[in-house]
N, C-alpha and C positions, 0 to 999 in steps of 0.2 A: 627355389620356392617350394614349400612343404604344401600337398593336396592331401584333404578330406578323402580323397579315394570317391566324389563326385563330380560329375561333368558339367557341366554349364548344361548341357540339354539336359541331363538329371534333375540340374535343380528347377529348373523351367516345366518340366514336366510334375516335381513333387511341388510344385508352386499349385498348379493345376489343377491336384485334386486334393488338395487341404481341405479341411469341413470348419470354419468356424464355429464353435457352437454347437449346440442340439437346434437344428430345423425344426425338431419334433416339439409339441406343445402336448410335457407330461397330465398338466390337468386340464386336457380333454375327457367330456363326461361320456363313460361305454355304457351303453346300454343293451344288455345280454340281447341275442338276437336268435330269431327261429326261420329260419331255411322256408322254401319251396312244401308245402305238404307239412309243414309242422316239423319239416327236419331239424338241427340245432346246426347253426353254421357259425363264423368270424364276425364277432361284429362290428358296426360300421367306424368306430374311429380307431382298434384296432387295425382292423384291414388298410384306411388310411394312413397309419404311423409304417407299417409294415413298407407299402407300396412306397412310401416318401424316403424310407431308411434304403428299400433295395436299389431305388434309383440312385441315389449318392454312394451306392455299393458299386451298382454297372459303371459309373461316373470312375469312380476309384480303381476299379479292374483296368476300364480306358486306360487310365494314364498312368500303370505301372505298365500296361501292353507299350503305351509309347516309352518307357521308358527300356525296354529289353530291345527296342527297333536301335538302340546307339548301343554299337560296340564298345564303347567305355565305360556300360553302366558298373556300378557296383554292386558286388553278389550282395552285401550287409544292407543295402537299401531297400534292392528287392524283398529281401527278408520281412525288413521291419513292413514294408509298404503289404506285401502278402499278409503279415501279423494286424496288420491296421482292418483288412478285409476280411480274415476271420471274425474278428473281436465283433463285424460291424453284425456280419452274419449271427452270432451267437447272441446278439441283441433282436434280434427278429424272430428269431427261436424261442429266447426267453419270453419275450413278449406275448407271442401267438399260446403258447406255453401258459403261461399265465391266465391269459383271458381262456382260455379250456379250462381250468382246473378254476376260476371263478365261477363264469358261467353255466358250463357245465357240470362238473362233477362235484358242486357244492350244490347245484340245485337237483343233482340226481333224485336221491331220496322223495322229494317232492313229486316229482314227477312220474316217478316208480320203477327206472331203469339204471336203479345203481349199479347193476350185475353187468348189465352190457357196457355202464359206462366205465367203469371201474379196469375193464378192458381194452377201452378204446386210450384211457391212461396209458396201461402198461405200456401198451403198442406206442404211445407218443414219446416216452420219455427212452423209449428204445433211439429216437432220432435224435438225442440231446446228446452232444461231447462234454 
């Protein structure tokens, strides 16, 4: 009998943390947001989409964790399963990313601290792969 090169716990375990879908509900309305003291901070439906993506991220880590606990996993699974958990990560980044360079450094000018925001750019897009 020719195998997949997966286990029955394998597939029980990538059963587990499959994502139907986007959870996320893209046209929720952001409404740019100002911190504590007039600071600028994440705003609220950002910060929501973020926190709903990283929890189906932890969900996702879980059960590639379960899946390395069977000696018979397969390295190509792990792989794709680790590739699935960047991909999700680099959409939280983008995201957060995004709503900065909307809210904030479109509204710089207006405000009158393009110089420090323009800064706080560089430094952010330093954390982007």
């Amino acid at each position: 009998m020719a195998t997949s090169g997966r286990s029955q716990a394998n597939e029980g375990a990538l059963a587990q943390v499959e994502v139907q879908g986007d959870a996320l509900d893209p046209e929720v309305v952001r409404q740019p947001a100002t911190g504590h003291e007039g600071h600028l901070h994440l705003d609220d439906a950002t910060r929501r989409q973020a926190s709903l993506r990283l929890k189906t991220v932890k969900g996702h880590i879980e059960g590639v964790l379960r899946m390395l606990e069977d000696d018979g996993v397969y390295c190509v699974d792990v792989l794709k399963q680790v590739k699935a958990v960047t991909g999700a990560l680099g959409k939280v980044s983008e995201s957060v990313l995004r709503a900065h360079i909307q809210d904030h450094v479109m509204t710089a000018a207006q405000r009158g601290d393009s110089d420090v925001i323009v800064d706080e750019l560089m430094e952010a897009i330093k954390y982007r792969s």
